[in-house]
C-alpha positions in Angstrom: -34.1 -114.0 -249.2 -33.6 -113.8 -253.0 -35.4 -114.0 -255.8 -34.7 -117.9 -256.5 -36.7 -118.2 -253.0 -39.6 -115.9 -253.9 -43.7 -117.1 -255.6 -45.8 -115.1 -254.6 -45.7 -112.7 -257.3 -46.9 -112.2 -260.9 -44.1 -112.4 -263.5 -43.8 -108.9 -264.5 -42.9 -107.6 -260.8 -40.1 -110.8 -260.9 -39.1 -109.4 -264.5 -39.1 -106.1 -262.8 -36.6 -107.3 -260.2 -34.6 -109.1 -262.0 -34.0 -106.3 -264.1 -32.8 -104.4 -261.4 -30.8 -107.5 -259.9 -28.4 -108.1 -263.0 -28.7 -105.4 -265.5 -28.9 -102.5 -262.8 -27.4 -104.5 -260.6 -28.6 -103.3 -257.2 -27.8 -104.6 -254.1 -29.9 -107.3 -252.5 -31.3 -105.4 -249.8 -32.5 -102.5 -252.7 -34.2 -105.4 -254.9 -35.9 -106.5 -251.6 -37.2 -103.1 -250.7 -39.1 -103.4 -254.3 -40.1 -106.1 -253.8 -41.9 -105.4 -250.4 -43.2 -102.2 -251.6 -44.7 -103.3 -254.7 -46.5 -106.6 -253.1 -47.9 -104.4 -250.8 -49.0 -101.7 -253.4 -50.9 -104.5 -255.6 -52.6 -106.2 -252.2 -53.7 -102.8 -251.5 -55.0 -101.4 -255.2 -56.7 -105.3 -255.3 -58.2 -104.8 -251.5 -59.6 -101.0 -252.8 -60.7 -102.5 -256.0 -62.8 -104.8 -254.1 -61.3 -107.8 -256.0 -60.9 -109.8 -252.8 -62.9 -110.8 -249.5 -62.7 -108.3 -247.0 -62.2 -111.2 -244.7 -58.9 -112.3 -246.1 -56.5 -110.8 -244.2 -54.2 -108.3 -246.0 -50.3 -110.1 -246.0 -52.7 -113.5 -247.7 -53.9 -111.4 -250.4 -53.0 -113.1 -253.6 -51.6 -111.7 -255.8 -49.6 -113.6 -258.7 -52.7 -113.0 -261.1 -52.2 -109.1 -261.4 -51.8 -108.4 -265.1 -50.8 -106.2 -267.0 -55.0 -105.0 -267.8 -55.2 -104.8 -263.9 -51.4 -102.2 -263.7 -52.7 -99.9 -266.4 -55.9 -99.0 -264.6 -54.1 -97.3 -262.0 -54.7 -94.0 -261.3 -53.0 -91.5 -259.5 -55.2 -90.8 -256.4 -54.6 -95.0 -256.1 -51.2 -93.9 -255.8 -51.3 -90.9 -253.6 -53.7 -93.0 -251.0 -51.3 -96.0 -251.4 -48.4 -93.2 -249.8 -49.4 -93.0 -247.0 -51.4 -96.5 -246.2 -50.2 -99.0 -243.5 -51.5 -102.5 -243.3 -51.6 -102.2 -239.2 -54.2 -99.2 -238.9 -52.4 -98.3 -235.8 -49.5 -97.9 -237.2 -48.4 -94.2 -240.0 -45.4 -94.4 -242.2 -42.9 -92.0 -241.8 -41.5 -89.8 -244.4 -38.4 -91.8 -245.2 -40.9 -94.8 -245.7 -43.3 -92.7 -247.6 -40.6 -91.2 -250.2 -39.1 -94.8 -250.3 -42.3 -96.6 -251.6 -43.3 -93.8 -254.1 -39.5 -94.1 -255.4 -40.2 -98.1 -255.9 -43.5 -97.0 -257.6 -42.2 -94.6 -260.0 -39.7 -96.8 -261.0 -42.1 -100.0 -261.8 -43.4 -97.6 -264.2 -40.8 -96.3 -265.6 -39.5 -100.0 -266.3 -42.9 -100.7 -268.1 -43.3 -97.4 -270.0 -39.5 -97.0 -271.3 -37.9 -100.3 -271.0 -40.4 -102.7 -271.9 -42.8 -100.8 -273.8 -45.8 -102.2 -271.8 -47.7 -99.0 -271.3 -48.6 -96.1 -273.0 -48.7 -93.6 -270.4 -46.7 -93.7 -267.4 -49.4 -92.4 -264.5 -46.5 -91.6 -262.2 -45.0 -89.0 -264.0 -47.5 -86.7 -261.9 -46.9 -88.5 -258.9 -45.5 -86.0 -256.2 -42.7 -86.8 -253.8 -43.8 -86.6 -250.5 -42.5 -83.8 -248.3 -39.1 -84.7 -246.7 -38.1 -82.8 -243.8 -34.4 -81.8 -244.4 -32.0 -83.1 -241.7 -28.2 -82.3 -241.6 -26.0 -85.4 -241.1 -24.4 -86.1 -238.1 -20.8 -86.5 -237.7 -18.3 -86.3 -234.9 -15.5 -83.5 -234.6 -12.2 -84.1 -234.8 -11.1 -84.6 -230.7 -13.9 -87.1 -230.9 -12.5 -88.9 -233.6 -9.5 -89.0 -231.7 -11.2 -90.3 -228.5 -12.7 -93.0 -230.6 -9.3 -94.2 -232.1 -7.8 -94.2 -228.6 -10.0 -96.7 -227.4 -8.7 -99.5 -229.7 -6.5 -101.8 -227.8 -6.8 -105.2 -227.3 -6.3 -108.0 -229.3 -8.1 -106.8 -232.3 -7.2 -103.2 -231.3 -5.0 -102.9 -234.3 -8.0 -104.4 -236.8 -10.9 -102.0 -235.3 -8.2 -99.0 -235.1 -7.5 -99.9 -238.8 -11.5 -99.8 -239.7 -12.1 -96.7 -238.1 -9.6 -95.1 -239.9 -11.1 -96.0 -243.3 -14.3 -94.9 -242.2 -13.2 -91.6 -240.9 -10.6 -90.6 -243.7 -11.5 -92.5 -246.5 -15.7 -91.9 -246.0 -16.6 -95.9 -246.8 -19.8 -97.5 -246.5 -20.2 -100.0 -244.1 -20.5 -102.7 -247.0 -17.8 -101.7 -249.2 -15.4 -101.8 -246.0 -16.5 -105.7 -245.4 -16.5 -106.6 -248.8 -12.6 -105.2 -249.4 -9.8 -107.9 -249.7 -6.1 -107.4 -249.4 -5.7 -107.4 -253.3 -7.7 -104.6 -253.4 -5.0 -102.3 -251.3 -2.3 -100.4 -253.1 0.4 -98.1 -252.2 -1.9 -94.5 -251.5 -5.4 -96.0 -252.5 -8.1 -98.7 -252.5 -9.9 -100.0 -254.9 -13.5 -100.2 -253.6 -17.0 -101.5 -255.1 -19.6 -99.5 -254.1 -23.5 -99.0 -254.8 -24.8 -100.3 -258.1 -21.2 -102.3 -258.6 -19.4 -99.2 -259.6 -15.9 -99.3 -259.0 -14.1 -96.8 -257.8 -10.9 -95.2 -256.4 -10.4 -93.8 -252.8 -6.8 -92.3 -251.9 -5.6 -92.4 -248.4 -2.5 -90.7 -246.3 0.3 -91.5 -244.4 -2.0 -92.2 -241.0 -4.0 -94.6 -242.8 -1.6 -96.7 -244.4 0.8 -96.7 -241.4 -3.0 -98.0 -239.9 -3.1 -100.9 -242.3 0.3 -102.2 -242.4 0.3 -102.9 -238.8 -3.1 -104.7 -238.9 -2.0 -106.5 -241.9 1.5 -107.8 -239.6 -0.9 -109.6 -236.7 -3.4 -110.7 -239.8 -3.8 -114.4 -239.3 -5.9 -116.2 -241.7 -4.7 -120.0 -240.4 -8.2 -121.1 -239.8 -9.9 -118.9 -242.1 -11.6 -121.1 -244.8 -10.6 -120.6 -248.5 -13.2 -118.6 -249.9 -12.5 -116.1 -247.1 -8.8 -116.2 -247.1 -8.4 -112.4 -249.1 -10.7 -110.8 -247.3 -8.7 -108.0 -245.6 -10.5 -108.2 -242.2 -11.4 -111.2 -240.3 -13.9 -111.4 -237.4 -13.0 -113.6 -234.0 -14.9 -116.5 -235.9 -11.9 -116.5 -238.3 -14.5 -115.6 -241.4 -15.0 -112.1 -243.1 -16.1 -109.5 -241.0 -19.7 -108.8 -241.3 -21.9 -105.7 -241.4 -23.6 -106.4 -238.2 -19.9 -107.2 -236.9 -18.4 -104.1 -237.4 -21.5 -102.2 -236.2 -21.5 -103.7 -233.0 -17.6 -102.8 -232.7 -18.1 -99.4 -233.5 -20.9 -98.8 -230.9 -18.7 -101.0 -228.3 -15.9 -98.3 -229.3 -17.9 -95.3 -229.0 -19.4 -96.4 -225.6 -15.7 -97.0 -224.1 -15.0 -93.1 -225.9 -17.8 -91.8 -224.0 -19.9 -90.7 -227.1 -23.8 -90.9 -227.3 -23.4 -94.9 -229.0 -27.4 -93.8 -230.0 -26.5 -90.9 -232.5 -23.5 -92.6 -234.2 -23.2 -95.4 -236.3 -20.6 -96.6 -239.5 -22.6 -94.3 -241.8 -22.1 -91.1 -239.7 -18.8 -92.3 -240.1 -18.5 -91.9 -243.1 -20.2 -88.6 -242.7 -17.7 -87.6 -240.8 -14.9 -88.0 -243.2 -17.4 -86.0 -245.6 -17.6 -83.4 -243.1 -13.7 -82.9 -242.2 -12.8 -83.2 -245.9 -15.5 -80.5 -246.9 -14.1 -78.2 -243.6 -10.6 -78.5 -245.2 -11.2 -77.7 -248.5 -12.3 -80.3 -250.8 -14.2 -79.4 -253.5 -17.8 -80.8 -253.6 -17.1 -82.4 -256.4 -14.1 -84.3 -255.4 -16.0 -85.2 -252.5 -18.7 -86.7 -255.1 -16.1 -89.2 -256.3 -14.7 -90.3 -253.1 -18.0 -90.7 -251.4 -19.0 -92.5 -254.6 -22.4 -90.7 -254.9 -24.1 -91.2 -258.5 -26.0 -87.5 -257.8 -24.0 -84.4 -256.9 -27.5 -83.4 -254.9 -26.4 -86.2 -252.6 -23.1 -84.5 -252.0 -24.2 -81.2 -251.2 -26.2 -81.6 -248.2 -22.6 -81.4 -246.6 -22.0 -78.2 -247.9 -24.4 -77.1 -245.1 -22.4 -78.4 -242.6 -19.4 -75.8 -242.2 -21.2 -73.3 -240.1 -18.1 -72.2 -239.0 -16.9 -70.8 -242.2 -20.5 -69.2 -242.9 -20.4 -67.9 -240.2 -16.6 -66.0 -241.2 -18.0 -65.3 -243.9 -20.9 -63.2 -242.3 -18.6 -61.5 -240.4 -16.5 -60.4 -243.0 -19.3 -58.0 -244.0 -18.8 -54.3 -243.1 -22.2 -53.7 -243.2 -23.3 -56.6 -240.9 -20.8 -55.0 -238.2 -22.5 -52.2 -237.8 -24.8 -50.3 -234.9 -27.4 -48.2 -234.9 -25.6 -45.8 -232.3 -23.0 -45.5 -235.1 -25.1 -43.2 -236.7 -24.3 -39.5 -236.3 -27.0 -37.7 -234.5 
């Protein structure tokens, strides 16, 4: 869906979205995830208001006549209730979910309070984030890479060999890696669009581009249709690979590899480059600019990852090595 295809909103959620469609522009899927959130958030502050029948069931609430009058009376235990509220009673949002919509709220009102000038006080700037469990990402070492790359054979062996290399050295997204066309390969690097249409640069070595020169030999774009004809990897349907394309390769690849196809996926991938850059000395930093992260927070949950060298370092200490029958009696 996009916003061409969407009426069941009041204009300044659509002026909201647009805003984040052109001038932020976000990706579809991020505009979309406002969009859900927000129609749900004014359906239920409308439903809690008592502004509708209780008989109309929630997803036909209207709601294209919220106003502005009807925004600023929010208040913030509205908000805190809305965290944590599911339209199927049966049915509680998980953390990811919960942190997600308060994200979407905080910035509708940010938009009205700083970009538009709509409101005079922005009610979310006491909003809490809900609490996020921590979770490490998960990654593959490096003999499983290895298994995974030795399973590519085939006659697109050299194409899905080629992918999982630029996941697993180069740390791409799954989008970026469909959306790259050969134009966009140089000698050492690529030239990659990432989150928010940023553009960025992402260096490779000798493995990677001896990887794409002999995919780019068998490349045959004869029946691929114009509009298609750069993309640098084609699918069997002789179009540009797609997302759900190349995730269904790489969990055919890590079932013939032996590995849990459950727990890995394109984007633990991409942690996995992360990971093996991190463990061989990049500096978090660096690794900000290749992984493309806007926030060096994002970065740094990787620099939890290297157990092994926290763990050297503990035993580096003199005083950790110690026992109590050391002691003189």
């Amino acid at each position: 869906m996009n916003l061409d295809q969407i009426n069941d909103i009041p204009d300044i959620l659509m002026e909201f979205l647009e805003y984040h469609s052109t001038v932020r522009g976000h990706s579809d899927r991020t505009v979309m995830a406002y969009y859900m959130d927000l129609k749900i958030l004014f359906r239920f502050l409308k439903r809690r208001r008592h502004l509708v029948d209780s008989s109309v069931p929630f997803n036909e609430i209207d709601i294209t006549d919220v106003d502005l009058d009807f925004i600023e009376k929010t208040r913030i235990e509205e908000l805190y209730r809305y965290q944590s509220f599911s339209p199927e009673s049966n049915q509680s949002l998980s953390a990811a979910s919960r942190c997600r919509r308060t994200s979407s709220v905080k910035s509708f009102f940010n938009y009205l309070t700083t970009k538009r000038h709509l409101l005079d006080h922005n009610v979310t700037l006491e909003l809490d984030m809900p609490k996020r469990q921590a979770s490490l990402p998960r990654y593959l070492e490096e003999s499983d890479c290895e298994k995974l790359l030795n399973v590519c054979d085939g006659p697109y062996g050299l194409r899905d060999y080629c992918i999982l290399m630029l996941f697993m050295s180069c740390g791409l997204r799954v989008s970026e890696l469909v959306s790259l066309n050969v134009s966009d390969i140089y000698d050492d690097h690529l030239r990659v669009l990432g989150k928010g249409n940023k553009e960025r640069v992402v260096f490779f070595g000798d493995g990677c581009r001896e990887a794409i020169d002999d995919y780019l030999m068998i490349r045959n774009v004869e029946k691929v249709p114009e509009k298609d004809q750069n993309a640098m990897f084609i699918s069997q349907k002789n179009c540009r690979f797609g997302v759900r394309g190349v995730q269904q390769m790489v969990e055919k690849k890590l079932k013939l590899a032996g590995l849990d196809a459950t727990r890995y996926s394109p984007h633990k991938l991409r942690h996995t480059a992360a990971t093996l850059m991190l463990k061989n000395g990049v500096d978090t930093r660096a690794l900000q600019e290749v992984l493309g992260h806007s926030n060096l927070n994002t970065t740094q949950i990787y620099t939890h990852l290297d157990n092994a060298a926290l763990h050297e370092a503990a035993m580096a200490n003199p005083i950790g090595r110690k026992h109590r029958s050391d002691r003189d009696e």
